[in-house]
Each structure stands twice: as C-alpha cells, then as structure tokens.
N, C-alpha and C positions, 0 to 999 in steps of 0.2 A: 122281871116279867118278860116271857115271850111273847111277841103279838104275828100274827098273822092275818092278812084279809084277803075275799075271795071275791072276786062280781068278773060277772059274765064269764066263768070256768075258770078266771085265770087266778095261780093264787100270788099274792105279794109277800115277802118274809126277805127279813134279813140274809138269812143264808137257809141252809139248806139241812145240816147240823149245827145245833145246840150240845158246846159239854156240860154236864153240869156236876158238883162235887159230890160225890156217895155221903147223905144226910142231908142235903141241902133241900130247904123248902122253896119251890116251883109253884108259876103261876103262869099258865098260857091261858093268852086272848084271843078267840078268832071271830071276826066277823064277817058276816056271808050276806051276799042278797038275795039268797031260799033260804028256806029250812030244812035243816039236815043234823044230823047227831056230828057230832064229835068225837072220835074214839080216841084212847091213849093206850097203845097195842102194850100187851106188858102187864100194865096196872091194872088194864082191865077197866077202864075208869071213861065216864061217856054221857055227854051232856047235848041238848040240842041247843043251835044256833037259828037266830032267822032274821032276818031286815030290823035292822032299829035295836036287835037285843043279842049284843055279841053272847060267844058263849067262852064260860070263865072252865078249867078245871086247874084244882089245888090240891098238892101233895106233895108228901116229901121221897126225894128220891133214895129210897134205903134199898132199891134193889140195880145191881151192877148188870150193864149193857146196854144195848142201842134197842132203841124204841121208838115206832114209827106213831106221826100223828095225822090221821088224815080224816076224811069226810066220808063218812061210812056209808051212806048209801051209794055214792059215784065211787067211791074206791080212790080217789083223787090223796095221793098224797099231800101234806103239809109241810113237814119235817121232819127230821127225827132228833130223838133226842140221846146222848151218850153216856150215861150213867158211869163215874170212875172216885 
C-alpha cells in the first residue's frame, strides 16, 4: 500500500517515486483535510478524498511507465508512480 496525507497544502509520503512491478496489484491511500478528487494520471482512475474519509484507488499495474498522482483540483502533486 501507498499512503499519502495532506493538511494545510503540505503533502507527507514516503518518497516521491513509487516502483512498482508490470502486474502487480496497487493500493494507494490519501487523506486530506478538504475535499478534493484524487487522480491517477495514466489509468485514468479518480476518487474523492475529504476530512475523516481518506480516499482508496485499486488496480493493477498492467500498464508500463511513470504516472503522476495528485489532487486534481489544486493540481498539487502526490507522487508518482513507475510502472516496470
């Protein structure tokens, strides 16, 4: 699992890029204090977050490359992720 959390603009994550193996099933968590979507650039794939109710997205990574995840209304990057 990746997790991520966000309050007062700033985000916290382990790092910065995430690899993960081509087929391998992924689960990122991010919790925010608004509400705001979640994108996962790539998959196309986007869930909203808001105070009290992190937001999950789950998939498998069958498609190769670097894929940004961030807060789609602020445009605020998360991570990305490296599909290999």
């Amino acid at each position: 699992m990746i997790e991520a959390s966000v309050a007062g603009g700033t985000v916290t994550v382990e790092q910065d890029r995430f690899e993960v193996a081509k087929g391998a099933d992924v689960v990122i968590r991010v919790t925010d204090d608004v509400e705001e979507p979640i994108h996962l650039h790539g998959y196309d794939i986007e869930t909203d977050a808001a105070p009290g109710q992190p937001a999950e997205i789950a998939f498998t990574a069958d498609v190769p490359g670097v894929f940004e995840v961030e807060l789609e209304d602020s445009g605020t990057l998360l991570f990305e992720i490296e599909v290999k």
